[in-house]
Structure formats: C-alpha cells, structure tokens
C-alpha positions as CSV (number, residue, x, y, z in Angstrom):
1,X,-13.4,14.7,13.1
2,X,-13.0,11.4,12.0
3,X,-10.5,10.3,9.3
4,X,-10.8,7.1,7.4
5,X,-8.4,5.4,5.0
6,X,-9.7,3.3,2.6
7,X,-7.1,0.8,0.2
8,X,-7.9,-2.0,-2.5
9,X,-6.4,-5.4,-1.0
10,X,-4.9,-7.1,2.3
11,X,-1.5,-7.1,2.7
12,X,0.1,-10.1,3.0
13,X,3.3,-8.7,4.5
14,X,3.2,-9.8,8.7
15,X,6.3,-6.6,9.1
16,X,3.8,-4.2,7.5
17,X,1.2,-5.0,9.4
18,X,2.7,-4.8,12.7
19,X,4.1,-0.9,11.7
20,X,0.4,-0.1,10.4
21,X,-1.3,-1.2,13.4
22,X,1.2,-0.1,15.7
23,X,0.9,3.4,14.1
24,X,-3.1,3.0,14.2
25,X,-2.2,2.7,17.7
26,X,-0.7,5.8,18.3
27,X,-3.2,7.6,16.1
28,X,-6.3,6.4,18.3
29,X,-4.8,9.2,21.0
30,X,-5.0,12.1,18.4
31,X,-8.0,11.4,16.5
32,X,-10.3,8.4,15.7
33,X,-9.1,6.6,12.9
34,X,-10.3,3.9,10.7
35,X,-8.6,2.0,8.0
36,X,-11.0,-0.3,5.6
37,X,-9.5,-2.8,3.0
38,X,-12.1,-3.3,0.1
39,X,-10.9,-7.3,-1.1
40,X,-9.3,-7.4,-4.3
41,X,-11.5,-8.0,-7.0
42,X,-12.3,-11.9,-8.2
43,X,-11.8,-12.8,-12.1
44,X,-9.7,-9.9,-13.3
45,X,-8.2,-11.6,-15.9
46,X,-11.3,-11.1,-17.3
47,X,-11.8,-7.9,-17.4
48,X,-10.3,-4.7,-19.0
49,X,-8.0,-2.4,-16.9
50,X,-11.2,0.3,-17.5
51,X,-13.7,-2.3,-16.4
52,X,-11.4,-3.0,-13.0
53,X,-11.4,0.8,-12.7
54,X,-15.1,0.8,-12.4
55,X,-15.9,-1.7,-10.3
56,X,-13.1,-1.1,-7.6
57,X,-14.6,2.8,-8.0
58,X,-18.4,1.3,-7.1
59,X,-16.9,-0.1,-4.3
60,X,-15.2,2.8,-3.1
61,X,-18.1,5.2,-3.5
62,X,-20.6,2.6,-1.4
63,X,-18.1,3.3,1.6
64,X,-18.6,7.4,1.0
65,X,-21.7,9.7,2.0
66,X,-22.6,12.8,0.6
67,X,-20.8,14.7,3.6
68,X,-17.7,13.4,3.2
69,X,-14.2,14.9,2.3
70,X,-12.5,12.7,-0.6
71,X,-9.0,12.6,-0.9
72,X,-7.3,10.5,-3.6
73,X,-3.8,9.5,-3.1
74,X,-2.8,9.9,-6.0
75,X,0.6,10.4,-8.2
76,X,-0.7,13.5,-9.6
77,X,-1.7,15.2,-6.7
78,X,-0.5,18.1,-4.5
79,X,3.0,17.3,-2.7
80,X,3.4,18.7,0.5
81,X,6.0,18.3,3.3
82,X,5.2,17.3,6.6
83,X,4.7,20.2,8.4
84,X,2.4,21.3,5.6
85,X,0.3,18.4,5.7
86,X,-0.1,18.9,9.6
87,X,-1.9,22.4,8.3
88,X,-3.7,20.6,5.7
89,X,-5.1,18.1,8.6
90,X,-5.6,21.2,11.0
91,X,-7.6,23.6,8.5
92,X,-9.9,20.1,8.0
93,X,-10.9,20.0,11.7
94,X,-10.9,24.2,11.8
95,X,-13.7,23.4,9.0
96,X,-15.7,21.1,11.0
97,X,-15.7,18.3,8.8
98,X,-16.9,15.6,10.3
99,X,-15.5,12.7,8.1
100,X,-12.2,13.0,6.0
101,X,-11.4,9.8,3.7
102,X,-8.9,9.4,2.0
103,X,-8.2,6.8,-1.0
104,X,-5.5,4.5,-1.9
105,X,-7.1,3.2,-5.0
106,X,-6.0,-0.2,-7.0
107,X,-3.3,-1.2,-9.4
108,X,-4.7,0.6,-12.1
109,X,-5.6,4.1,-9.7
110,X,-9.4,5.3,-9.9
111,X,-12.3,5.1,-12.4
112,X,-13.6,8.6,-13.6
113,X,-16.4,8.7,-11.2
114,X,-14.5,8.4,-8.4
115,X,-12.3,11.5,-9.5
116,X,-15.4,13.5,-9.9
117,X,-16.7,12.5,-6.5
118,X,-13.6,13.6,-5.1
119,X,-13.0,17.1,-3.1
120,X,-9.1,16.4,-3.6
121,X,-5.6,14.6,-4.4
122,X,-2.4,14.4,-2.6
123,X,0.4,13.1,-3.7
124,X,3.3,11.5,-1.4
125,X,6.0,11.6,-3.5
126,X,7.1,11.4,-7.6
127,X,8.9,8.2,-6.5
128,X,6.8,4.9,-7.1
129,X,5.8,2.9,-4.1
130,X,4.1,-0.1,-3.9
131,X,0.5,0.0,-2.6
132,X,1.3,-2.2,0.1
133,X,4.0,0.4,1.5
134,X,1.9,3.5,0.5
135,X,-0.2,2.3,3.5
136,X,2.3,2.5,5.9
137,X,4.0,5.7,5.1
138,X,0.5,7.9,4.9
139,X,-0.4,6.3,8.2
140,X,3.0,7.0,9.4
141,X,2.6,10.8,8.3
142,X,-0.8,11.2,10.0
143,X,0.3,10.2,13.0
144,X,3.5,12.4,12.1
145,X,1.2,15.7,11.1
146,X,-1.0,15.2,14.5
147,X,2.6,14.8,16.7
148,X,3.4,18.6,15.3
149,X,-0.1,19.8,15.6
150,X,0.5,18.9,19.2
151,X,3.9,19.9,19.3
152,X,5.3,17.0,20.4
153,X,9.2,15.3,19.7
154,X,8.4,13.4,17.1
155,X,8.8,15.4,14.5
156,X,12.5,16.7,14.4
157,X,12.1,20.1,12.5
C-alpha cells in the first residue's frame, strides 16, 4: 500500500521541515510514502472564501484516481487515539488498498465535491492547529501507528 499526504501551501518554517522530512525518513522503512504540496492559490483577494474552496478542491481531485481511499483531515471528523489509528492503518492494508490519501485541505477546509469524493474524515484533535503544524503531527502519528503495528519502542503504551 501506498499512502500519500496531500496539503494546500509550502511551509516556510526551516524547523518544520527538518521534523517532516526527518519523519518521511523513518516512514520510507514501513511503507512508501509521499507527501505533495498543491501551491497556494494566486489572486485570492479576489475571490470568495466559496470560490477558493472550489478551486483548491479541483486541484485536489486532479491528484486522486477512482481507486483511491480519501481521507479528509478534518475538524469534524472521527478522533482516535494512537493505538487506534495504528488499526485504522492496518485494516487499510488487510483491505488491499493500493493507495490511501489523505487531505490537509486550505484555510477555508474543502469545497463540497471534495467531501463527496471522499471515503472518510479524521480528526486530530478539537484543539486548533495551524496547517503548517497539522503536517508534522499526522506525519509524526503515521510513523507513530506503523512503530506499534511493528511493535517497536516508540510508542510507550
């Protein structure tokens, strides 16, 4: 299985960066991984926070294909603890899915057809984190859900 995290906008941030590729590191021994920034969009100001909706959500479905799993990260979705995310990540691969994405969507979250599209939302917490950091900490728990998949120290339970 492959897994594939999508997010709206670099960061700027040289300390973040460092912790998300050292983590993409670590992942690449579990699992092959991918991360893909779609560039912020050019001329907001012009545009409604509905019209920014759709276009990010065009560019989000062009990096999809019909096979796909779709995860949102989003505030609404389902909360789980680590250890329960490690399951979430192991029935995936029991399924034979061949590509799970999952969605860190822009300032404004996702247009409705990118909902629709979508087989799923998680939700990392009912705090509020900035999209820059949201990156880090799901990378962080991926390579934290494969470390107890594998059994490994990493995860103090």
């Amino acid at each position: 299985m492959n897994i594939k995290l999508i997010a709206i906008g670099k960061t700027d941030n040289k300390n973040l960066i460092a912790l998300i590729e050292d983590y993409k590191k670590r992942l690449g021994f579990y699992i092959r991984f991918e991360f893909e920034i779609i560039p912020d969009l050019k001329k907001v100001k012009h545009l409604s926070e509905a019209q920014q909706k759709e276009k990010e959500g065009e560019l989000i479905l062009a990096k999809t294909q019909t096979a796909d799993v779709l995860v949102l990260l989003d505030e609404n979705g389902k909360q789980m603890d680590s250890i329960a995310f490690s399951s979430y990540l192991q029935k995936h691969m029991n399924a034979g899915i061949k590509t799970l994405i999952f969605v860190i969507g822009g300032p404004y979250g996702f247009s409705n057809a990118v909902y629709k599209r979508a087989n799923g939302k998680l939700g990392l917490s009912q705090m509020t984190f900035s999209h820059q950091m949201v990156r880090l900490f799901f990378i962080e728990q991926l390579y934290r859900g494969f470390t107890i998949l594998k059994n490994e120290p990493y995860h103090h339970r």
